[in-house]
C-alpha positions as CSV (number, residue, x, y, z in Angstrom):
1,X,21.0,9.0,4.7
2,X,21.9,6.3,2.1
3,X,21.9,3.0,4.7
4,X,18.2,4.7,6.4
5,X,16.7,5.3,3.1
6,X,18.3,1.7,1.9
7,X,17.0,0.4,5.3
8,X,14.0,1.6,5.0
9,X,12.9,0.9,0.8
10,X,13.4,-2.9,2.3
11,X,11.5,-3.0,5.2
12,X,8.9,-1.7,2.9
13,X,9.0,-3.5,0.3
14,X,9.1,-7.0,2.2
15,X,6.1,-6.0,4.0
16,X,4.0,-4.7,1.2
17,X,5.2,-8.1,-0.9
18,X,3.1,-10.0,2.5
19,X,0.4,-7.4,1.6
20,X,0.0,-8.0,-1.8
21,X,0.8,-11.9,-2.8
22,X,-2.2,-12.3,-0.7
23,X,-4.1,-9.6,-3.4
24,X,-2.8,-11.8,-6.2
25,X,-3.5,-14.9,-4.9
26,X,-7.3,-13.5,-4.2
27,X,-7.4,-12.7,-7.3
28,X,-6.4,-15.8,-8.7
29,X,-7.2,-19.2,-7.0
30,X,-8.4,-18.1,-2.9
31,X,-11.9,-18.2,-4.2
32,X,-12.3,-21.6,-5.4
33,X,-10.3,-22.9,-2.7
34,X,-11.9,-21.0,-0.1
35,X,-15.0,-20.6,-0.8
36,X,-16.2,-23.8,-3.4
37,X,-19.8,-23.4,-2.5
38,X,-19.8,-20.4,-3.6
39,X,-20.5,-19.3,-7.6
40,X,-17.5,-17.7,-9.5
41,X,-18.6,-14.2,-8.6
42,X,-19.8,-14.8,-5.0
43,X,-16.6,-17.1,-4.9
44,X,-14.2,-13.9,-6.0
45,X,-15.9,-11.1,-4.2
46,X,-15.4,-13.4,-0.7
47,X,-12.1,-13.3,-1.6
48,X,-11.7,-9.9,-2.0
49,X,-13.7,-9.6,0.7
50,X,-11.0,-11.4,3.0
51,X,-8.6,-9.1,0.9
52,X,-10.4,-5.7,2.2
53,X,-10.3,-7.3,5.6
54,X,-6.3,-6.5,6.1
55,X,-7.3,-2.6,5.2
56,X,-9.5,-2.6,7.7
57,X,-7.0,-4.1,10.0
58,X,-4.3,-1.2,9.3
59,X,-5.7,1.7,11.0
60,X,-6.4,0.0,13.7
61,X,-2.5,-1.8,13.3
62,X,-1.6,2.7,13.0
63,X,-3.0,3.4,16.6
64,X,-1.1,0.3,18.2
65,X,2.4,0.7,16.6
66,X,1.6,4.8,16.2
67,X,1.4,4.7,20.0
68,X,4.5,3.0,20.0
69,X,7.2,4.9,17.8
70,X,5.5,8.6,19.8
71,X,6.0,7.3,22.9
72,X,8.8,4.6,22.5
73,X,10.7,5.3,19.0
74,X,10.6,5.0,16.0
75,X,12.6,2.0,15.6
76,X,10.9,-0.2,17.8
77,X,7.9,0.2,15.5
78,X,10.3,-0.8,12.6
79,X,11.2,-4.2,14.2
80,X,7.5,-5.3,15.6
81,X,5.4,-4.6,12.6
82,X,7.9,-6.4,9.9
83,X,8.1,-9.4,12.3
84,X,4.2,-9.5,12.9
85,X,3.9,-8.9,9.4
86,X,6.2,-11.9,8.2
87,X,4.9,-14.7,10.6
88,X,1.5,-14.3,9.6
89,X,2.4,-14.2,5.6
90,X,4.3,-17.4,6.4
91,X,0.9,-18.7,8.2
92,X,-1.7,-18.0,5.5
93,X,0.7,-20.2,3.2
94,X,-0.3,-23.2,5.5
95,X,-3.8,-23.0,6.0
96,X,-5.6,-26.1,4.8
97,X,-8.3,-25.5,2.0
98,X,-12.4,-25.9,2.7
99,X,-12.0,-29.1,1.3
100,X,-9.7,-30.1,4.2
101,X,-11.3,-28.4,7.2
102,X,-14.0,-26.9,6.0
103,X,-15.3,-23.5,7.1
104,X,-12.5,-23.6,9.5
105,X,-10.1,-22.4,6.6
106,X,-11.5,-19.1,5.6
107,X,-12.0,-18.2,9.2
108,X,-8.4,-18.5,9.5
109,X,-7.5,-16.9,6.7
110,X,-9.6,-14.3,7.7
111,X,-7.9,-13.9,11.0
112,X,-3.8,-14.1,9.5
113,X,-5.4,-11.1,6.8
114,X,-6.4,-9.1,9.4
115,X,-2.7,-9.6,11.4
116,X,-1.3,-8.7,8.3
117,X,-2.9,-5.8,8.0
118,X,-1.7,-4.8,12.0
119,X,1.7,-5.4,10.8
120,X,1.6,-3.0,7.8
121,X,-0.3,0.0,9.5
122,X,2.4,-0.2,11.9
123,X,5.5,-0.2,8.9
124,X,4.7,2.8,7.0
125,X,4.7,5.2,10.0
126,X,8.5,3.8,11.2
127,X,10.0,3.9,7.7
128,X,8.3,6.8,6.6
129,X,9.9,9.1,9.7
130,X,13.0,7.0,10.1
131,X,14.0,8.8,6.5
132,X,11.9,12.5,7.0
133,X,13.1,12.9,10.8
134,X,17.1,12.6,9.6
135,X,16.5,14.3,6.0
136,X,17.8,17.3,5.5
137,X,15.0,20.2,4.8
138,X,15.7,20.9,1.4
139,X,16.2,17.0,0.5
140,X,13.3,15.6,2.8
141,X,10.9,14.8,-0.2
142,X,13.7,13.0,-1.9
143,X,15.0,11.3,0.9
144,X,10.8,10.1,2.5
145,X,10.4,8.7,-1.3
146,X,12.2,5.9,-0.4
147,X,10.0,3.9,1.6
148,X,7.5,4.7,-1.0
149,X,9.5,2.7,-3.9
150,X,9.1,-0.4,-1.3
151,X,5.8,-1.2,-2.5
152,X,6.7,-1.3,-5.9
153,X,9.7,-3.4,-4.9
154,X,7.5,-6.0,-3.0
155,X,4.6,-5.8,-5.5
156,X,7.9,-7.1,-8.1
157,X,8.3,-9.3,-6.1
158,X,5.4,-11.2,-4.9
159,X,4.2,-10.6,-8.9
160,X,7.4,-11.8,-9.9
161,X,7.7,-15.4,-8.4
162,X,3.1,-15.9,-9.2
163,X,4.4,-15.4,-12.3
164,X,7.2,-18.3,-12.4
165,X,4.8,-20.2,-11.0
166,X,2.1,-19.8,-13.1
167,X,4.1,-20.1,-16.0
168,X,6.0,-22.9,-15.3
169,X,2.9,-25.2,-13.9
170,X,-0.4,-26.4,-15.0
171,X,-3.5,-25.1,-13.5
172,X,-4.0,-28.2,-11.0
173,X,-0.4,-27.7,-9.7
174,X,-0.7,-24.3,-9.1
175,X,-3.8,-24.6,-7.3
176,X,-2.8,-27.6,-5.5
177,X,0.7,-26.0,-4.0
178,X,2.1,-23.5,-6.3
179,X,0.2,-20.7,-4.9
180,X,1.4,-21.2,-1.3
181,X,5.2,-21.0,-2.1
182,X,5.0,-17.0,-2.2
183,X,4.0,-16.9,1.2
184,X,6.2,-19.5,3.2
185,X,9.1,-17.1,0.7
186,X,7.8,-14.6,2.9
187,X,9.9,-15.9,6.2
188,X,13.3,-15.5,4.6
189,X,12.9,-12.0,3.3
190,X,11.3,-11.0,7.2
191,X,14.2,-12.3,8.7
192,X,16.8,-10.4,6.5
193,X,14.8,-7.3,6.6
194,X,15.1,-7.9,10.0
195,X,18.6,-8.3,10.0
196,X,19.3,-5.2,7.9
197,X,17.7,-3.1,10.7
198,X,19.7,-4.1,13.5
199,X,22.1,-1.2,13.0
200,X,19.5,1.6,12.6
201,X,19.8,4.3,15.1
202,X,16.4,6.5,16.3
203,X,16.0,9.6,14.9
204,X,16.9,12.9,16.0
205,X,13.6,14.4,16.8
206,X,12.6,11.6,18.7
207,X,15.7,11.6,21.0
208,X,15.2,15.5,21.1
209,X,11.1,14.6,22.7
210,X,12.4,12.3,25.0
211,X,14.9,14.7,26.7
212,X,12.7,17.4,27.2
213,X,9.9,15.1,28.4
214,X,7.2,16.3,26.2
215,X,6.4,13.3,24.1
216,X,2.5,12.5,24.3
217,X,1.2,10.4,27.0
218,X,-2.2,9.2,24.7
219,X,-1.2,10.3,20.7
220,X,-3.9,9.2,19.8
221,X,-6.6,10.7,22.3
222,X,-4.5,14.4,21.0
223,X,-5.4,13.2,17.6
224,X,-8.9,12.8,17.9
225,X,-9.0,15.9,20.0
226,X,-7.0,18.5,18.5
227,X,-6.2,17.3,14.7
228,X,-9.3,15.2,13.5
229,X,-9.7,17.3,10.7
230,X,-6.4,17.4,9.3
231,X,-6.6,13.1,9.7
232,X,-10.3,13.1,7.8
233,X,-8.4,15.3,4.9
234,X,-5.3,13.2,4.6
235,X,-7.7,10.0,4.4
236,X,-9.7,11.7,2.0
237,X,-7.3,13.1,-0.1
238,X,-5.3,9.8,-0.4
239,X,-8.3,7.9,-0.9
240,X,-7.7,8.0,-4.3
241,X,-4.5,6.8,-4.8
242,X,-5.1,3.0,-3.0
243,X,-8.0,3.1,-5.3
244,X,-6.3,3.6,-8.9
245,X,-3.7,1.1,-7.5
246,X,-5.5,-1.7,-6.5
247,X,-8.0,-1.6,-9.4
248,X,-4.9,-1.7,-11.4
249,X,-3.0,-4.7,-9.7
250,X,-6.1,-6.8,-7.9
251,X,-9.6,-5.8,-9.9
252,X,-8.2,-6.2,-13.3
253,X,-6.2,-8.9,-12.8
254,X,-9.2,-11.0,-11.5
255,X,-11.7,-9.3,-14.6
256,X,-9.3,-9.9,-17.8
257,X,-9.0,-13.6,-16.5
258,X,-12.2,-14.3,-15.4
259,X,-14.4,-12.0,-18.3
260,X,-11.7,-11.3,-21.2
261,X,-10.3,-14.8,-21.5
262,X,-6.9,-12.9,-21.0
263,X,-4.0,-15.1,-19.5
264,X,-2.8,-14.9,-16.0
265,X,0.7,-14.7,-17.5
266,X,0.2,-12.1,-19.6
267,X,-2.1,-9.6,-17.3
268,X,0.8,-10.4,-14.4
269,X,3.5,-9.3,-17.4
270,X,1.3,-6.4,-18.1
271,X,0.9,-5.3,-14.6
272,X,4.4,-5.5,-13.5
273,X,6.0,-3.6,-16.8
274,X,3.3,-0.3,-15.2
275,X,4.5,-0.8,-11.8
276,X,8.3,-1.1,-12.8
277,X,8.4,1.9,-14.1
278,X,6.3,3.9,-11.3
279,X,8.7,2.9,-9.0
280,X,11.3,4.3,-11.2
281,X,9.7,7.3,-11.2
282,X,8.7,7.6,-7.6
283,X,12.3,9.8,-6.7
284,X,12.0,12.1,-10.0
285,X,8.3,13.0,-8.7
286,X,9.5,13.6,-4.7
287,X,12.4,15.7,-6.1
288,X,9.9,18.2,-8.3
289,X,7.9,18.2,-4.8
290,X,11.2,19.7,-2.9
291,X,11.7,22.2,-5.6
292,X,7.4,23.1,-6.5
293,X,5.8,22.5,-3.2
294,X,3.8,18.9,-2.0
295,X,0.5,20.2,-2.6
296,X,0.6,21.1,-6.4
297,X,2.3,17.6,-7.1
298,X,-1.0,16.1,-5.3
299,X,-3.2,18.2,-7.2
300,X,-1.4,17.5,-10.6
301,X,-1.8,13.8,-9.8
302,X,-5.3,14.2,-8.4
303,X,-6.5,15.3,-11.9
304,X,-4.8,13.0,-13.8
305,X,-6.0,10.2,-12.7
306,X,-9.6,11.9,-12.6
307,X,-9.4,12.4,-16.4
308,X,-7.5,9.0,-16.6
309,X,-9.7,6.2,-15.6
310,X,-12.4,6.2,-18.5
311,X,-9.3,6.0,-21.2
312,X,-7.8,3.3,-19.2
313,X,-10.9,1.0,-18.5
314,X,-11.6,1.4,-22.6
315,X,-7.9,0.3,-23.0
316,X,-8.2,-2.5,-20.8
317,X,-11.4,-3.8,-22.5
318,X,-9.9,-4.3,-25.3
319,X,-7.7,-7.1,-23.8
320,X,-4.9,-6.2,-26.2
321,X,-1.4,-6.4,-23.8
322,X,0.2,-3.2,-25.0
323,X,-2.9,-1.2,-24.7
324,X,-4.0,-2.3,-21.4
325,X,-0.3,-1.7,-20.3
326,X,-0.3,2.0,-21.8
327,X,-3.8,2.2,-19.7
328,X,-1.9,0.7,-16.2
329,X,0.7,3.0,-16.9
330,X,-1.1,6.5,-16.9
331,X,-2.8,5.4,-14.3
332,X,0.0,4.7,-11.7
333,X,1.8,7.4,-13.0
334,X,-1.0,9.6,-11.8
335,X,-0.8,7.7,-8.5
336,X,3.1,8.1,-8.0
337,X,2.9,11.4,-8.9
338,X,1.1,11.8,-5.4
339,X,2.2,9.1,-3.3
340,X,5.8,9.8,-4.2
341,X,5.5,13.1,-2.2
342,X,2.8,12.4,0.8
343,X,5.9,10.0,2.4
344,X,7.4,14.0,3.3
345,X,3.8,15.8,3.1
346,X,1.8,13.7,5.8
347,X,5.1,14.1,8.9
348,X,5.1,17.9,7.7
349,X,1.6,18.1,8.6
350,X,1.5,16.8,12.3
351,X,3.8,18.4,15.1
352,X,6.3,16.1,16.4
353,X,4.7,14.4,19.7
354,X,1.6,12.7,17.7
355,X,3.5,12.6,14.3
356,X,3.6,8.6,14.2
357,X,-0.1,8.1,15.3
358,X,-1.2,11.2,13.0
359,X,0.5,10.4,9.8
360,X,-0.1,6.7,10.2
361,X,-3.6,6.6,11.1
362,X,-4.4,9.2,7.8
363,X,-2.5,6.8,5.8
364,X,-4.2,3.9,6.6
365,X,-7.4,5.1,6.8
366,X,-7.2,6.0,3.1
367,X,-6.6,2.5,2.5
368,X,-9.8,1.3,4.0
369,X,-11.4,4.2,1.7
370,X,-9.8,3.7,-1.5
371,X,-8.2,0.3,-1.0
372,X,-10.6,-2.2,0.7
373,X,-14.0,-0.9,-1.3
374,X,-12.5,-0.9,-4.8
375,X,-12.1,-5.0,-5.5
376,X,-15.4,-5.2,-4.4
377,X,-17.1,-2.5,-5.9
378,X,-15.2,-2.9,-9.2
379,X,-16.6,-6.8,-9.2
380,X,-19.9,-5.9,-8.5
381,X,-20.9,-3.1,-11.3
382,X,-18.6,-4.9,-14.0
383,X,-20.8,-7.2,-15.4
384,X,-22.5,-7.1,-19.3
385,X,-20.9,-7.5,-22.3
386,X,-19.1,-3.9,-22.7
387,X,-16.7,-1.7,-20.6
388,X,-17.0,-1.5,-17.5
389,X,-17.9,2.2,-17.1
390,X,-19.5,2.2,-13.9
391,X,-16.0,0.8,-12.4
392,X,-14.6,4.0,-14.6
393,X,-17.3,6.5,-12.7
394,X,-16.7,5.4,-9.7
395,X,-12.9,5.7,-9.6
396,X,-13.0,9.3,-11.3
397,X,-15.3,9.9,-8.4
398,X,-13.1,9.0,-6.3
399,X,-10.0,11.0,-7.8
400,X,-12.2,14.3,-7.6
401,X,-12.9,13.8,-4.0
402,X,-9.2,13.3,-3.3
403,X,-9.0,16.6,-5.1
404,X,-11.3,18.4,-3.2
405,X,-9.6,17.3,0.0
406,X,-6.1,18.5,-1.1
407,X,-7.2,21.7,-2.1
408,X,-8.3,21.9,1.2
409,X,-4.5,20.8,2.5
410,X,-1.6,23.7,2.9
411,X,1.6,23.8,1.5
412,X,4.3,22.1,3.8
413,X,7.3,22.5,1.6
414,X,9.8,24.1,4.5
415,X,11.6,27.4,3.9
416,X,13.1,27.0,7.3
417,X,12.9,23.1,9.1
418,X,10.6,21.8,11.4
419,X,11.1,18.1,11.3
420,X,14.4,17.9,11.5
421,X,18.1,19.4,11.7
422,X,20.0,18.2,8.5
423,X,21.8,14.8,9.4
424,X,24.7,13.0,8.5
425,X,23.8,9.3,8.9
């Protein structure tokens, strides 16, 4: 269980640091580059809007490699959506600016977002039921949090070496070249992530689907037929955590620079200390889910961030580092406190045959909900001179609508196993 759940944390995080060095560098510098006839604001919400493009992309990128790991494996998936994921990273790092080609250059970085996107609907399904298909019953919460500290790991990351780079070169530098050195960075870490799954083996329940022939000829047309519901409730309910993360690490970043004069180094520093430690806690949370149940660990972390995110957009305001950090940190503690436990809640929820397709396609789906809109909407209703409340409203909108939705969700916690037989990989 150690070299799947190690195997799997680093697929993960190498795909989810493709994903977000292209939020940063939205965030930062692909507006005037990309869009210079634009005015700042138009100029930053075009950005994000080539942002919310790759959420968009990852339901879709669900169906493809969902169809794949239910009807092929799970570790083919693991193999085609990293590699997809990783060449098109690489790509966006070498598109010429508008100056160069004009509007040639946000088309194209329209087109690698959206690849990038594909690749990472695919990941999460693979990693998520490489780990929760071997766990053991009683560990499987523990064990599925793995590939949920990945995007911590590769948010680190990408964060990490922006903020090198920004510290260590001027404005022009950085905007001339320094930004693109993230992504070509992406290639090496695709090709050892690569490399570190060569020796995975498929999982049990898979092989055990295959034998007896009953794996689904169209997952996703059983889906739609037979468990729409339960993939409109997983979307819903998870809705909320995309949204608290991504106002966290993309909105804020782009409104203390832009509106509260607040460095890039310093917001990036800020950022990464409340991300640090959510990943930290991501196992401690999973663990209290195999001893409590999933579904009051989603509801705990449902209402925290729902009583959370007026305190936090009054700490951010203030543009004072340690106060804005202590308002990023209860907020993606609130998140982890959910999303360390759906990684074992979501396979739980779907029978084996359509489990890749189901899971995935709920997941992703939440990201077009809470993860795509909130850049966008964040930018447009924070404008005037105080708070932000209306970005506050709408995320505490969000968070009780997630609520709702789990409520609506049964427990999954297993007395006996469905998933799996206990393993020992």
């Amino acid at each position: 269980m150690t070299r799947l759940a190690t195997a799997s944390l680093a697929g993960t995080a190498i795909e989810f640091y493709d994903f977000f060095v292209y939020g940063t560098a939205a965030a930062l510098v692909l507006g005037p580059l990309f869009f210079p006839t634009f005015s700042p604001l138009a100029g930053t919400l075009a950005a994000f809007g080539t942002f919310a493009v790759g959420f968009i992309s990852r339901p879709l990128g669900s169906v493809v490699f969902g169809h794949i790991g239910d009807r092929y494996g799970r570790r083919p998936v693991l193999f085609a959506s990293l590699s997809l994921t990783g060449i098109a990273t690489v790509a966006v790092g070498c598109v010429p600016t508008y100056g160069s080609i004009g509007v040639a250059a946000p088309v194209l970085l329209l087109v690698l977002r959206f690849l990038q996107g594909l690749g990472l609907g695919g990941e999460w399904g693979g990693a998520v039921l490489l780990t929760a298909e071997h766990a053991p019953a009683n560990r499987r919460g523990l064990w599925a949090s793995f590939p949920q500290i990945g995007p911590s790991v590769g948010f680190l990351l990408a964060n990490g070496v922006m903020l090198a780079l920004s510290a260590s070169l001027t404005d022009a530098q950085f905007a001339a070249w320094g930004w693109r050195v993230p992504f070509w960075a992406a290639g090496l870490l695709a090709a050892a992530g690569l490399l570190l799954r060569t020796s995975l083996s498929e999982t049990p329940q898979f092989k055990e689907l295959a034998e007896s022939g009953e794996r689904a000829s169209v997952p996703l047309t059983e889906v739609v037929r037979d468990h729409w519901r339960l993939v409109l409730l997983t979307a819903g309910a998870l809705a909320v955590g995309y949204a608290v993360f991504y106002a966290v690490t993309t909105w804020s970043l782009s409104y203390a620079t832009e509106h509260l004069g607040v460095s890039r180094t310093v917001m990036l520093t800020c950022i990464m200390a409340a991300v640090a430690i959510k990943g930290a806690a991501t196992p401690f949370a999973a663990m209290l889910s195999d001893r409590y149940g999933r579904k009051p660990l989603c509801l705990a972390g449902c209402a925290a961030a729902a009583l959370w995110m007026f305190p936090m957009v009054a700490l951010l305001h203030t543009a004072e580092p340690l106060l804005m950090f202590l308002g990023f940190l209860g907020a993606q503690l609130a998140f982890i406190t959910m999303f360390a436990v759906v990684a074992a809640y979501l396979p739980e929820l779907y029978e084996p045959r359509v489990r890749c397709t189901g899971a995935a396609v709920g997941y992703n789906l939440a990201g077009v909900l809470g993860g795509a809109l909130t850049p966008l909407v964040a930018t447009a209703v924070a404008h005037g001179e105080g708070p932000p409340w209306g970005v506050a409203l709408y995320l505490t909108a969000i968070a009780l609508l997630s609520l709702g939705c789990f409520a609506l969700l049964p427990e999954t916690r297993p007395v006996a196993d469905p998933v799996a037989e206990p393993a020992a990989a």
